[in-house]
C-alpha positions in Angstrom: 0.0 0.0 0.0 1.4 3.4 -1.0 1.6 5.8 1.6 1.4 9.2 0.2 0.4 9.7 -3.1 1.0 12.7 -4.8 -1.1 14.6 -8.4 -1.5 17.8 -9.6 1.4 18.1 -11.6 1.3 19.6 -14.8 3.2 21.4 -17.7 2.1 25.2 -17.1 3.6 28.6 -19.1 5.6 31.1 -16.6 3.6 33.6 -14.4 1.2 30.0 -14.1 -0.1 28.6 -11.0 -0.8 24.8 -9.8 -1.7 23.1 -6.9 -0.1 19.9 -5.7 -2.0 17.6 -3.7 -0.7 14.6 -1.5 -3.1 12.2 -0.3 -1.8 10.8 2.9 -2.8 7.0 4.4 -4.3 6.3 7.4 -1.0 4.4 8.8 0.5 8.0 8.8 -2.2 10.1 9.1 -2.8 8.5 12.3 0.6 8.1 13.7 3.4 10.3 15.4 4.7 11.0 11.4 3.9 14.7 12.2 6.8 16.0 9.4 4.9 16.8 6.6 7.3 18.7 3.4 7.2 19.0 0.2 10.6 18.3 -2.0 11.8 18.6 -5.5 14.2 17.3 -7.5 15.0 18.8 -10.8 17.1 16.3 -13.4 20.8 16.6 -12.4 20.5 18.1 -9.1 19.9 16.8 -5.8 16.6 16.8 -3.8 15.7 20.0 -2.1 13.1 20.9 0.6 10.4 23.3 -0.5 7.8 23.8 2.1 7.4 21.7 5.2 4.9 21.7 8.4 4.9 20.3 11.1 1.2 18.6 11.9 2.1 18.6 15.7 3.5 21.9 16.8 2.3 24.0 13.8 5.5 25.4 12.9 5.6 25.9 8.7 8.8 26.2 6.9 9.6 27.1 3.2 12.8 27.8 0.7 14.1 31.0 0.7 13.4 30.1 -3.1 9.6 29.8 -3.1 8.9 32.2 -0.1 5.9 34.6 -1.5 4.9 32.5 -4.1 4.4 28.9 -2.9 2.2 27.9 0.2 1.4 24.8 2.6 -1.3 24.0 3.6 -3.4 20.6 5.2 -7.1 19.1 5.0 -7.6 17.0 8.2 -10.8 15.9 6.9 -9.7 14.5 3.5 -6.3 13.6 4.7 -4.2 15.7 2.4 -1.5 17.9 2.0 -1.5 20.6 -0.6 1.2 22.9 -2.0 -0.3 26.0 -3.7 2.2 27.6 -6.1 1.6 30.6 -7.9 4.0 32.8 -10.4 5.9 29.9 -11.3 9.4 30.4 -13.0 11.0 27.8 -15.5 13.7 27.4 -12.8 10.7 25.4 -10.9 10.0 22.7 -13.2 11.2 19.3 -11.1 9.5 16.3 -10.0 7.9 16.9 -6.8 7.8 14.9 -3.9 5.7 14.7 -0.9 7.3 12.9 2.6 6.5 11.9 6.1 8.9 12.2 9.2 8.8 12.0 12.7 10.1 14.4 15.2 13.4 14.2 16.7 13.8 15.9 20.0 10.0 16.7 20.6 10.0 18.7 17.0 10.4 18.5 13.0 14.7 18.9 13.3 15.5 20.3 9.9 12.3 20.2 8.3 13.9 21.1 5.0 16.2 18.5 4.2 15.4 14.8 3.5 17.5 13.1 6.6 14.4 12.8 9.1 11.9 12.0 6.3 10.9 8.4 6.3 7.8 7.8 4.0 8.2 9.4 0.5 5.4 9.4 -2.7 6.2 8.3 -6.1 6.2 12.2 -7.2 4.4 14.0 -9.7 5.9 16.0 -12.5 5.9 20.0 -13.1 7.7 21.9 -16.2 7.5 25.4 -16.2 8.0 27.0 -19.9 9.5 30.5 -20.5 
């Protein structure tokens, strides 16, 4: 059974908008995998954080990158995570990932980068044109 599974990707023009949705399972929806974030990986370069929260404590987190124009967000009630991004920029296009961690100390420790992260999707695909 897949864990999180991610849609909404799509090829959009610059200045375009999209809206990633990750539909979480009740095995982690219902356990201490409070880390919720949102990664990308564009071909050649290595995995990067985008936006995290933290489904325990509340705190949110994003890429200086994506600040202003991409935002977080949850649906308790349908189990998802969402990424809103508007004003996309060709330097955006990746596959994007969503992933589930635990806390370490009593909170989401580097929320941005892929070493607590234990349940990943299978990734959906966006391509920004210029």
């Amino acid at each position: 059974q897949e864990q999180l599974v991610e849609s909404g990707g799509a090829s959009v023009q610059a200045g375009g908008s999209l809206r990633l949705s990750c539909a979480i399972s009740e095995f982690i929806y219902s356990s201490s995998y409070y880390c919720m974030g949102w990664f990308r990986e564009a071909l050649g370069k290595e995995r990067e954080g985008v936006a995290a929260l933290d489904r325990g404590g509340g705190g949110i987190y994003y890429a200086d990158s994506v600040k202003g124009r991409f935002m977080i967000s949850r649906d308790n009630s349908k189990k998802s995570l969402y990424l809103q991004m508007i004003s996309l920029r060709p330097e955006d296009t990746a596959m994007y990932y969503c992933a589930a961690g635990r806390w370490v100390g009593g909170y989401c420790r580097q929320p941005l980068t892929t070493v607590n992260y234990d349940y990943w999707g299978q990734g959906t695909q966006v391509t920004v044109s210029s």
